[in-house]
C-alpha positions, -999 to +999 in steps of 0.1 A: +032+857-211+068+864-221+079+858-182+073+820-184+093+819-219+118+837-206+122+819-175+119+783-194+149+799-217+167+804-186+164+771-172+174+749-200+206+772-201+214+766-166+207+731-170+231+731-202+261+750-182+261+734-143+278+704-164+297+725-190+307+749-158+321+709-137+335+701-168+356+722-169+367+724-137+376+686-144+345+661-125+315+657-130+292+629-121+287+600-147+253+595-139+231+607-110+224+571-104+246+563-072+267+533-072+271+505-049+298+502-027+325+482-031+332+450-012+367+438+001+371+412-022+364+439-050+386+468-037+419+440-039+404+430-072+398+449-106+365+462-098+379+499-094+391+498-130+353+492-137+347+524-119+365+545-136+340+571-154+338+580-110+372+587-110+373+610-137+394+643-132+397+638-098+431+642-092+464+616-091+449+581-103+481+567-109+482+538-091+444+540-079+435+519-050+413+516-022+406+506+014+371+495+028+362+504+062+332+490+085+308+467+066+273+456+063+260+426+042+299+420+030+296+457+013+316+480+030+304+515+048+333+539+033+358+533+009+390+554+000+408+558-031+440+568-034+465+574-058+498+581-068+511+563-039+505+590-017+481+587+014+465+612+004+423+610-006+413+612-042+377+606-037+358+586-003+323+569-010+303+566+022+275+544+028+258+568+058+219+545+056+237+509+052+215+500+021+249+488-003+247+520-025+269+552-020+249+582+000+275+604-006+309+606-032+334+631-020+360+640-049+396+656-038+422+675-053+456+680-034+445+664-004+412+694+001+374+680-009+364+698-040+333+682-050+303+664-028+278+644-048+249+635-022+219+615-026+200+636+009+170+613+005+187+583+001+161+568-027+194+560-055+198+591-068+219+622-062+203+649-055+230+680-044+259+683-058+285+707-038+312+726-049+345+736-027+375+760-033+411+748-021+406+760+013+380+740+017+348+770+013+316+761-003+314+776-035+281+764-041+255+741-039+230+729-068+197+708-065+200+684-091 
C-alpha cells in the first residue's frame, strides 16, 4: 500500500520541478492554452507587446518584431520574431492544421531552438514540451 503513496509523492514533485527545472533555464510556457496567431495587420501593430508573457526569457527582445508568412482566414500560417535587430529567430509560432491557433511555439537562444511547445493533437492545448541543448540535441521530452 506504501507503493501508490510513494509513487503519488513522486508525481506531485515532478509536477512541482519540470516548471521550477524551465525556469530556471529561463522559458517556460505561460499557460498550456495555445494562442492564436497573429494577423498582418497585428504583427505591424502593438499586438506583440500583448504577447509578451510568450516571449519571456527567450533571448534578445530588444526591438521584438515579427514577420507573417502564408495565411488562412487573414491569420497567418508562421510567424517570426526577432529581436535585437538581428535576423536571427527568437521564437516561430506555426499554424501546421490551419485552425487560427498556434500547433507548435519554437523558442531560440543564439540563433539554436531550445525549447518546442507542441499541441500533437491539435485540440488547444499543448501537450509536449521539448527541450534542446545549443547544438541543437534533444535533451528531453515531457508529456504535459
Amino acid at each position: 500500500m506504501a507503493r501508490p503513496v510513494q509513487l503519488a509523492a513522486l508525481a506531485l514533485a515532478v509536477s512541482f520541478l519540470v516548471p521550477v527545472l524551465l525556469r530556471a533555464q529561463g522559458w517556460s510556457p505561460p499557460s498550456r492554452q495555445m494562442p492564436s496567431m497573429p494577423t498582418a495587420a497585428e504583427l505591424s501593430g502593438g499586438w506583440i507587446g500583448t504577447q509578451g508573457a510568450w516571449f519571456q526569457g527567450a533571448g534578445d527582445t530588444s526591438a521584438l518584431r515579427g514577420t507573417a508568412s502564408g495565411a488562412k482566414d487573414g491569420r497567418a500560417l508562421q510567424a517570426r520574431f526577432t529581436g535585437g535587430g538581428t535576423p536571427v529567430p527568437v521564437a516561430i509560432w506555426s499554424d501546421r492544421n490551419g485552425d487560427g491557433k498556434a500547433d507548435m511555439i519554437e523558442i531560440y537562444r543564439g540563433g539554436a531552438v531550445s525549447f518546442q511547445l507542441i499541441d500533437a493533437d491539435y485540440d488547444g492545448t499543448a501537450n509536449v514540451l521539448r527541450e534542446y541543448e545549443g547544438g541543437g540535441k534533444l535533451l528531453r521530452e515531457s508529456r504535459i
